[in-house]
N, C-alpha and C positions, 0 to 999 in steps of 0.2 A: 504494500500500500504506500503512495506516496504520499508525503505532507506538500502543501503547499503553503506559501506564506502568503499567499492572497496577494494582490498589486499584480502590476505590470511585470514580467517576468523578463521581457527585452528591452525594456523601458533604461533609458541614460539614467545616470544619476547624477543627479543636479546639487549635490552637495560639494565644494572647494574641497582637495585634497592638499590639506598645509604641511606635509612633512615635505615636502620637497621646499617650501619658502624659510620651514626651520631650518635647515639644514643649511642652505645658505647664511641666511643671517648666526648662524653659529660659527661658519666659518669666517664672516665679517668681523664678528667680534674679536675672534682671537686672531687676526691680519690686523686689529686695530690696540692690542691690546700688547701686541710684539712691538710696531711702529711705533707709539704714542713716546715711550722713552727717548728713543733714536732722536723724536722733531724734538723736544724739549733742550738739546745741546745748545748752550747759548755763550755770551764771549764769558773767556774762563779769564774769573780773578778771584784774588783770594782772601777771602773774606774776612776781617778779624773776629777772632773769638771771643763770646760774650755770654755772661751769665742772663737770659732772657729767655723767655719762648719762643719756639722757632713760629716766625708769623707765617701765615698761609699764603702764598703770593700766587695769582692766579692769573691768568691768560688775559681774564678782561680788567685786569691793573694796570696801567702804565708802568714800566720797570726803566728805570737810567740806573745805567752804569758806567760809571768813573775809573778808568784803569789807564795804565800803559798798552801802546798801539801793538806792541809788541811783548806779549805777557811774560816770553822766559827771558826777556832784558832788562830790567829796572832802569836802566836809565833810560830808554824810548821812552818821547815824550808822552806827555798825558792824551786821553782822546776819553767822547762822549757820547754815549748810543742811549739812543732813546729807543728801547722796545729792541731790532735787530739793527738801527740802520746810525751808522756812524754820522753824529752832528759835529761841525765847529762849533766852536764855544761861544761865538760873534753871532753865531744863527740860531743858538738854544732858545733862547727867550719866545723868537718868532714860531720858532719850528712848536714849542708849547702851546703858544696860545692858536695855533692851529688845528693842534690836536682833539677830536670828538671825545676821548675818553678825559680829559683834562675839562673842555668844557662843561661833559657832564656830571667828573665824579666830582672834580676840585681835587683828586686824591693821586698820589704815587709814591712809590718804593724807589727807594736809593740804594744801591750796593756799590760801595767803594772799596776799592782795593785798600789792602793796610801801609803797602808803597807809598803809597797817593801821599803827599802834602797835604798834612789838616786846609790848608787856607783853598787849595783847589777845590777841597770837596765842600767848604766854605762858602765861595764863590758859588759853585752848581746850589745849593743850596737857594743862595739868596737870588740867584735868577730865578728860580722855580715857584719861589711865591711870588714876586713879583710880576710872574707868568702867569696869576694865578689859582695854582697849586695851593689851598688852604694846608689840606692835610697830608704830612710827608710821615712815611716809615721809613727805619734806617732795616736793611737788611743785614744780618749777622749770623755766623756759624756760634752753634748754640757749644758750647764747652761739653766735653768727653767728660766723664766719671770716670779717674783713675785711679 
């Protein structure tokens, strides 16, 4: 005796088969979850150490960095990136208050090399409010427990 389940027996079915769209987007995830570290490399300087919280600095911050143009040389002159893109120091002020994330947050992170001249990073300083900028964080490597 056969059963039947009643319905259409050649009838399509009209229901979405989503193991194949999971399946991608799992592979997406981890192609994004490899990569994501890799973009994050940014200009390397060396941060001085400090008893503080490490602050959360995120993509939609504005980040300047204050270092030598050439980082394994201490004595290459000073240079200034705002975000990835190298500023003179005669165009920072401009280049700020052009900036959307500046006119919207008022807010940015400063990470200066420990090289760097107090008075240079002084200077970027006092352009950046002047740009603007109400509220500045100082970026810093948070001290090792030894």
């Amino acid at each position: 005796m056969a059963i039947s389940s009643g319905g259409n027996q050649g009838a399509p079915v009209s229901d979405i088969n989503v193991t194949p769209l999971v399946d991608v987007m799992l592979v997406l995830l981890i192609i994004f979850m490899v990569t994501a570290p890799l973009v994050q490399a940014g200009i390397k300087v060396d941060l001085p150490n400090a008893e503080a919280p490490q602050m959360p600095v995120s993509e939609t911050k504005l980040q300047l960095t204050v270092g030598h143009e050439d980082p394994a040389n201490p004595a290459s002159p000073i240079a200034v990136w705002v975000g990835q893109d190298k500023v003179p120091l005669d165009r920072l002020a401009a280049t700020l208050r052009a900036n959307a994330i500046v006119q919207r947050d008022h807010e940015a992170y400063v990470q200066a090399d420990q090289s760097v001249p107090y008075g240079m990073v002084v200077q970027v300083l006092a352009i950046m409010r002047s740009s603007g900028v109400e509220k500045l964080g100082l970026v810093t490597d948070p001290l090792t427990s030894q």
